[in-house]
C-alpha positions, 0 to 999 in steps of 0.5 A, a space after each residue: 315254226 322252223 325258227 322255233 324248232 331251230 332256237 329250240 334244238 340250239 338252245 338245248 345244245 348250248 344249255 347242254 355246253 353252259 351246263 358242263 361249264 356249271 358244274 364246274 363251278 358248283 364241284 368247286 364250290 362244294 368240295 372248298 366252299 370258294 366261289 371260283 372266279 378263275 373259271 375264264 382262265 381254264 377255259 382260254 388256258 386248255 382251249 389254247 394249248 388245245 388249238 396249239 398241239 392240234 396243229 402239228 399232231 392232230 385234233 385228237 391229240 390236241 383235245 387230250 392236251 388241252 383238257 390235261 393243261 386246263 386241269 393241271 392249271 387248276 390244280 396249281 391254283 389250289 395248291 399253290 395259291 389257295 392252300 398257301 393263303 394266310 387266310 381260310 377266309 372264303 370272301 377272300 380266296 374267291 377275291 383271289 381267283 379274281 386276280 389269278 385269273 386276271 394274270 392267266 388271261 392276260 398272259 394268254 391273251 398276249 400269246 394269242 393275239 388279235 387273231 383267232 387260232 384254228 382248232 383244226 377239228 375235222 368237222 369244220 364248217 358241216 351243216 347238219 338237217 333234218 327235218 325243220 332242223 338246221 344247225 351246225 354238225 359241231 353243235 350237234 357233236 356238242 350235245 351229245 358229248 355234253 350230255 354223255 360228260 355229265 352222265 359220267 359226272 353224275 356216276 362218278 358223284 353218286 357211286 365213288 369214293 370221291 363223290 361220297 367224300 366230297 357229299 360228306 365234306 360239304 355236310 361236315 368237314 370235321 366229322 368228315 376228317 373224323 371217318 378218315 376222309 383226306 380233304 385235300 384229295 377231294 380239293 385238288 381232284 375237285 379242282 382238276 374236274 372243274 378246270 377239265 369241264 371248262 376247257 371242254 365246254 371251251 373246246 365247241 364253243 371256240 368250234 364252227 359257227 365261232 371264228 376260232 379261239 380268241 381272248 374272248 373266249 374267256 367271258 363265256 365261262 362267266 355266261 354259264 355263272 348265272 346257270 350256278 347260282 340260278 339252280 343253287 350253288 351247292 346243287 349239281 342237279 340245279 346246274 343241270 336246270 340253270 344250264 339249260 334254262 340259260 342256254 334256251 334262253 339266250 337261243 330265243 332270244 336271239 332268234 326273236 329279237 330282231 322282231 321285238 324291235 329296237 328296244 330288244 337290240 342285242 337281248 340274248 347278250 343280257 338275257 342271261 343276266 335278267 333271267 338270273 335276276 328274276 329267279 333271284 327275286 322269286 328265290 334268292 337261294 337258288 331254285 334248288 339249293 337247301 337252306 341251311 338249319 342251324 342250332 343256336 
């Protein structure tokens, strides 16, 4: 019972952390139609500046900068790769945040090392119990800032100026430019949240039990892909479910697979991906994405 209880409450903080990073890749998504791929390189780009301020001006200091430098290297891509692209094509440009994203990682990488850099966050390696649970103080941070950041997502979606431009520019970009609604502020503001969401997620990922940021820091933004495309890429509210889905997921089975024996060897690390393609099969849209009417 206390293994349960104990997946349980990791996997909702770690769906929690997987369902900000969702977001991310669904606010894109929706707001320019492109299916971004540069997701690792926010990440690894934030997390490290993030590590390397913290040590001569504190964590807080070095959290602020890590989610400003995360934004602004998604800003650059939008301006300066995708606005300046000779083609609208959206298979392309989803082909070229591959690439971006290649060069982001490698650089950093190269500045990283084969050594992880301490985050130097005051917590550290606090264990936190009570009751049948025991987990990490950091993981327990973690959901409770990821549930407070997606709150403010969602207000954000529902009651300003900016979600309401990027609903009616998801709908119709024509009629959208038609009511006076400026498509490259909802892009480029679009593109600075979803970058900022990755490094945030990046931050407690690359926090106590992990060893600290590394290069490999930058496939777990491709991990919290399938919570997007499992809810329906074009449904924040999906992300949400996908993201918790995956994270319940991947605790589990962790915790159990050592008693499934030695066919299940190494299960949470594909768990994400069998899951993704059993939802597929039921619903090859997603679980909440809408279909798409049109007049012929």
């Amino acid at each position: 019972m206390d293994n349960f209880v104990n997946a349980l409450a990791g996997g909702l903080s770690l769906g929690a952390l997987y369902a900000v990073m969702a977001l991310g890749f669904v606010v894109i998504y929706r707001a320019t139609g492109i299916l971004n791929f540069a997701h690792g390189g926010f990440l690894l780009s934030g997390v490290f500046v993030a590590a390397l301020v913290s040590e001569s001006h504190g964590y807080l200091v070095g959290v602020l900068a890590g989610l400003a430098a995360g934004a602004l290297v998604a800003i650059i891509i939008d301006v300066v790769f995708i606005r300046q692209s000779r083609t609208q094509d959206h298979v392309t440009l989803t082909i070229l945040t591959l690439g971006v994203n290649l060069l982001i990682v490698t650089e950093v990488s190269r500045r990283l090392g084969s050594e992880s850099w301490a985050l130097n966050d005051p917590v550290g390696d606090r264990i936190v119990e009570f009751g049948m649970i025991t987990m990490p103080a950091s993981r327990l941070i973690a959901l409770g800032v990821a549930v407070t950041a997606i709150v403010v997502f969602l207000l954000l979606f529902r009651f300003t100026n900016w979600g309401l431009a990027m609903r009616v520019g998801s709908q119709d970009a024509e009629v959208a430019k038609l009511m006076g609604v400026r498509l490259s502020r909802v892009s480029w503001t679009s593109w600075a949240i979803g970058g900022a969401l990755a490094v945030l997620a990046g931050l407690f990922l690359a926090s106590f039990p992990a060893a600290g940021v590394s290069s490999s820091l930058a496939d777990t933004a491709f991990r919290a892909f399938p919570a997007a495309v499992i809810g329906g890429l074009g449904s924040v509210g999906g992300a949400l479910v996908g993201g918790m889905m995956l994270g319940l997921t991947e605790a589990f089975a962790a915790t159990y697979e050592s008693a499934l024996g030695g066919w299940a060897h190494n299960l949470s690390g594909i768990s994400a991906w069998i899951l993704l393609l059993v939802v597929l099969l039921v619903r090859s849209e997603g679980l909440f994405s809408s279909k798409q009417v049109a007049r012929v």
